[in-house]
C-alpha positions in Angstrom: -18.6 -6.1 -58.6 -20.1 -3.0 -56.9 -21.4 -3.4 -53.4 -25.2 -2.8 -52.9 -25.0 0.3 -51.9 -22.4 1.9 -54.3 -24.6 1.7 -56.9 -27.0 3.9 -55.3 -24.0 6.7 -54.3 -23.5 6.2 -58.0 -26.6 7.5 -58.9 -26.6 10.4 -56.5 -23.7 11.3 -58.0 -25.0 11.5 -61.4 -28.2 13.3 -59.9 -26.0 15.5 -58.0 -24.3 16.7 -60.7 -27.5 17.3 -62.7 -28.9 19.1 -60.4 -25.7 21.9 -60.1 -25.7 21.9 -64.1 -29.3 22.6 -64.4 -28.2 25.6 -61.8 -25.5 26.5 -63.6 -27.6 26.7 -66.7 -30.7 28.9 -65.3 -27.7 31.0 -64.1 -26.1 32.1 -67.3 -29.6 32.2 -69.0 -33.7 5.3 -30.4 -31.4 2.7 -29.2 -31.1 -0.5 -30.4 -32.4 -3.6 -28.6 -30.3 -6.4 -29.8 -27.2 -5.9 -27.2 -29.1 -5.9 -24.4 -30.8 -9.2 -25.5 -27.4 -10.7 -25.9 -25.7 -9.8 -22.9 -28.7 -11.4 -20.9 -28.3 -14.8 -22.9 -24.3 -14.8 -21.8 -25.0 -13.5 -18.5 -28.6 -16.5 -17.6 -25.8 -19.7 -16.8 -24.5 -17.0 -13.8 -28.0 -18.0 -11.4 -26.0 -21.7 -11.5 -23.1 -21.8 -9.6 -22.0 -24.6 -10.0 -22.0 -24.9 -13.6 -21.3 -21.8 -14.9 -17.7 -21.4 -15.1 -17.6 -24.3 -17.7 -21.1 -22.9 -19.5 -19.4 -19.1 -19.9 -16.7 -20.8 -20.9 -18.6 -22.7 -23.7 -20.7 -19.5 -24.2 -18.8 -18.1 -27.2 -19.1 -21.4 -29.3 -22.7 -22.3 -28.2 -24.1 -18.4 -28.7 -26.3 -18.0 -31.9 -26.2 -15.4 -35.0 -28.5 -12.4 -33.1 -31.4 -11.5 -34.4 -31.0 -8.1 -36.1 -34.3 -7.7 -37.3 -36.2 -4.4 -37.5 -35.9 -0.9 -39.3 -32.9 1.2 -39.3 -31.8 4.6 -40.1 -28.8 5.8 -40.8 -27.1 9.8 -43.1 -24.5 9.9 -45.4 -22.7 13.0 -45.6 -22.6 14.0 -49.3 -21.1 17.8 -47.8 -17.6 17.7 -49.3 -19.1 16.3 -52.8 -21.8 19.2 -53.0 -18.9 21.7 -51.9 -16.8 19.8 -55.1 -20.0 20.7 -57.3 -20.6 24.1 -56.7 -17.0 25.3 -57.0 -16.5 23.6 -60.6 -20.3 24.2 -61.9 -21.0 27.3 -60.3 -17.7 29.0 -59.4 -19.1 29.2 -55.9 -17.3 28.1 -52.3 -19.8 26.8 -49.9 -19.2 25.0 -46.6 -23.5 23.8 -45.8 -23.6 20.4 -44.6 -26.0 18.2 -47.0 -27.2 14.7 -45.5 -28.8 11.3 -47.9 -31.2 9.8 -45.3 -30.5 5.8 -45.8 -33.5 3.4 -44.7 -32.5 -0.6 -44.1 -35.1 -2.8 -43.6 -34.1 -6.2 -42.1 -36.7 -8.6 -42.4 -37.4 -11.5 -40.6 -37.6 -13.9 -43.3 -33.9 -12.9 -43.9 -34.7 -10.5 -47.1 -33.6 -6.5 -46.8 -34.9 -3.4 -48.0 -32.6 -0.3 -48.8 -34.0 3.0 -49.9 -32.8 6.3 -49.7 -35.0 9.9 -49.3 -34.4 11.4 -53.0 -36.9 14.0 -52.4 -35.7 15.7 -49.3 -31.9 15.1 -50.4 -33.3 17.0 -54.1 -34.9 19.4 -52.0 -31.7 20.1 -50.1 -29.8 20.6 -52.9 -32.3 23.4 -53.9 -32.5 24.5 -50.1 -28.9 25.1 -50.5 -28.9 26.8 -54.2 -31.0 29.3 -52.5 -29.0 29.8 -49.3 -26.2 31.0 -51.9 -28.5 33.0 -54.9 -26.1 36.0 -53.6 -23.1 34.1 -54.4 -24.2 32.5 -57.4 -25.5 36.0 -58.7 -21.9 37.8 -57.6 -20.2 34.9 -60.1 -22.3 35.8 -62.9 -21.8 39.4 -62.8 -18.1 38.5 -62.4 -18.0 36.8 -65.7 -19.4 39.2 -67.3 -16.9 42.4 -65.7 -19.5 43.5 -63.7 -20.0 43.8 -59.5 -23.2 43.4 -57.4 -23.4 47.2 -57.0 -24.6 47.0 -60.8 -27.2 44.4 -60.1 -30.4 47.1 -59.1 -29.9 49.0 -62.1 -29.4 45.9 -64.6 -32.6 44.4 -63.2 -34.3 47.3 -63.6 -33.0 47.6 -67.1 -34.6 44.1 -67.7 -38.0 44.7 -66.8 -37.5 44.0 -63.0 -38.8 45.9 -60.4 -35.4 45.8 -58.4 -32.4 43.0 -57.4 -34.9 41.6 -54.8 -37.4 40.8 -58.1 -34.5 39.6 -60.0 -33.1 37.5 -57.3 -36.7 36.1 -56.3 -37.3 35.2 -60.3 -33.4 33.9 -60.7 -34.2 31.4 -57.9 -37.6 30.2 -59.2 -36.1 29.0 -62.8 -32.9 27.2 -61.1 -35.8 25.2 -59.0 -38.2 24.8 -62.3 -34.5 24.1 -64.4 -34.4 21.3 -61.5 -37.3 19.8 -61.2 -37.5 19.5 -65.4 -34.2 18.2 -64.8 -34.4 15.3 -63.0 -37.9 13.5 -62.5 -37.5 11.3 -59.5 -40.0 8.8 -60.8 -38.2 8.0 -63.4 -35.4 6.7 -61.1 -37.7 5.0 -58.4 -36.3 1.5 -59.6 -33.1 2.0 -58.7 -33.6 4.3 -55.2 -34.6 1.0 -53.6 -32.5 -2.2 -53.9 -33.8 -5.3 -52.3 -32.1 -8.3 -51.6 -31.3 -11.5 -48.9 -29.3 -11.0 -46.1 -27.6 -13.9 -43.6 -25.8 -13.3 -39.7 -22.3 -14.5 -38.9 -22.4 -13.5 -35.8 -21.5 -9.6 -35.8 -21.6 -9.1 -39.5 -24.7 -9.3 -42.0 -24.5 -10.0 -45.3 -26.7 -8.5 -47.9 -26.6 -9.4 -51.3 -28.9 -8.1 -53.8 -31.0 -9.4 -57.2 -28.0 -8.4 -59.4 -24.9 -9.7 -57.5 -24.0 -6.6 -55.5 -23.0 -7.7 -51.9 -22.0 -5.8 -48.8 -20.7 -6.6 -45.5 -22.3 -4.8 -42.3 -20.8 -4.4 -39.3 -22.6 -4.8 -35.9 -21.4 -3.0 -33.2 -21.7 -2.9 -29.6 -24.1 -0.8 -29.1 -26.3 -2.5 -31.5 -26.1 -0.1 -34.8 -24.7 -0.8 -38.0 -21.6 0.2 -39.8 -21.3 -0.2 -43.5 -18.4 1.3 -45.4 -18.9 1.9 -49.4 -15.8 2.0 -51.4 -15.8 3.9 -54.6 -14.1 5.5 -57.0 -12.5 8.9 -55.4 -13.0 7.9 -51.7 -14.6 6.3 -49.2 -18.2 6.7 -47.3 -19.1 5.3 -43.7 -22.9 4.9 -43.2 -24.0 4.5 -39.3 -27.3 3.2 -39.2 -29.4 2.6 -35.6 -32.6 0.9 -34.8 -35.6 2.6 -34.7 
């Protein structure tokens, strides 16, 4: 059974690697409140003297699940995946870093809400294609035995006014090869999984519609840890209140 969020890093996955292919084919052609609030509950028996020693005593059986409520954020870092991609799709070594912004909702009628930002991460990926076009361009001559000093003269030979031209039109098709790609609408559905959640005291549990289920860790200083498991490694998500 896949956890909640692994089936979303399941579909990044499959949109990252569309993304690189569609590329690779326009190329040959705040801080959280909740500890705060607990350490005042443990802390309220001290103003009795008299009492206390037994009530602190009795404090870790007595306290309550916290109330985690409210709207966090958290990144994944998806950086040694797109580095993966380019070198096997494009034949090109990049070290950018490339970030999934992650949204959980905890609501107070114990459902959740988890969506990631597939527009800005898409829009990374192209930020990035672009941050390379010399790279990509230098592999594609390569393959075909000839160097980036030819590049002016073969644009020019194909109706371009110079490499800049070439480079500026190359760029425009990978993003239009993109876009026609992958249509984000289309996978709205499954960018947002919703779900219950229940507290045991520092760990939620969120299980969604379909069965997946994850186990988040609360830490001190009040944000969340959620490790995903999958197939080739793991991924640690660090989400804090906002």
């Amino acid at each position: 059974m896949k956890t909640v969020l692994a089936k979303l890093l399941t579909l990044v996955m499959v949109l990252m690697a569309v993304l690189t292919m569609a590329a690779c084919g326009s190329k040959s052609e705040e801080q959280p409140k909740e500890e705060a609030a607990v350490e005042e509950k443990a802390e309220e028996p001290a103003e009795e003297e008299a009492v206390e020693e037994e009530v602190v005593e009795e404090a870790p059986v007595e306290e309550t699940d916290g109330d985690y409520t409210g709207t966090y954020l958290g990144q994944l870092d998806f950086s040694d995946m797109m580095k993966e991609q380019f070198t096997r799709s494009l034949g090109v070594e990049i070290d950018d870093p490339l970030y999934m912004d992650v949204t959980l909702n905890l609501n107070e009628d114990e459902t959740f809400n988890l969506k990631i930002d597939a527009e800005k991460f898409k829009a990374d990926v192209i930020a990035v294609m672009k941050n390379h076009i010399d790279d990509i361009i230098a592999a594609m001559m390569e393959q075909n035995g000839l160097s980036m000093d030819d590049l002016d003269e073969l644009a020019k030979a194909n109706g371009y006014d110079g490499e800049d031209a070439f480079k500026q039109a190359l760029m425009e098709q990978m993003e239009t090869e993109m876009d026609n790609s992958i249509n984000l609408d289309d996978y709205k559905d499954q960018l947002e999984i919703s779900g219950t959640y229940t507290v045991d005291d520092k760990t939620i549990i969120m299980k969604s519609a379909d069965g997946g289920q994850d186990k988040i860790t609360v830490n001190d200083d009040g944000s969340l840890t959620l490790v995903v498991p999958t197939d080739d490694q793991e991924y640690t998500l660090i989400m804090t209140k906002q």
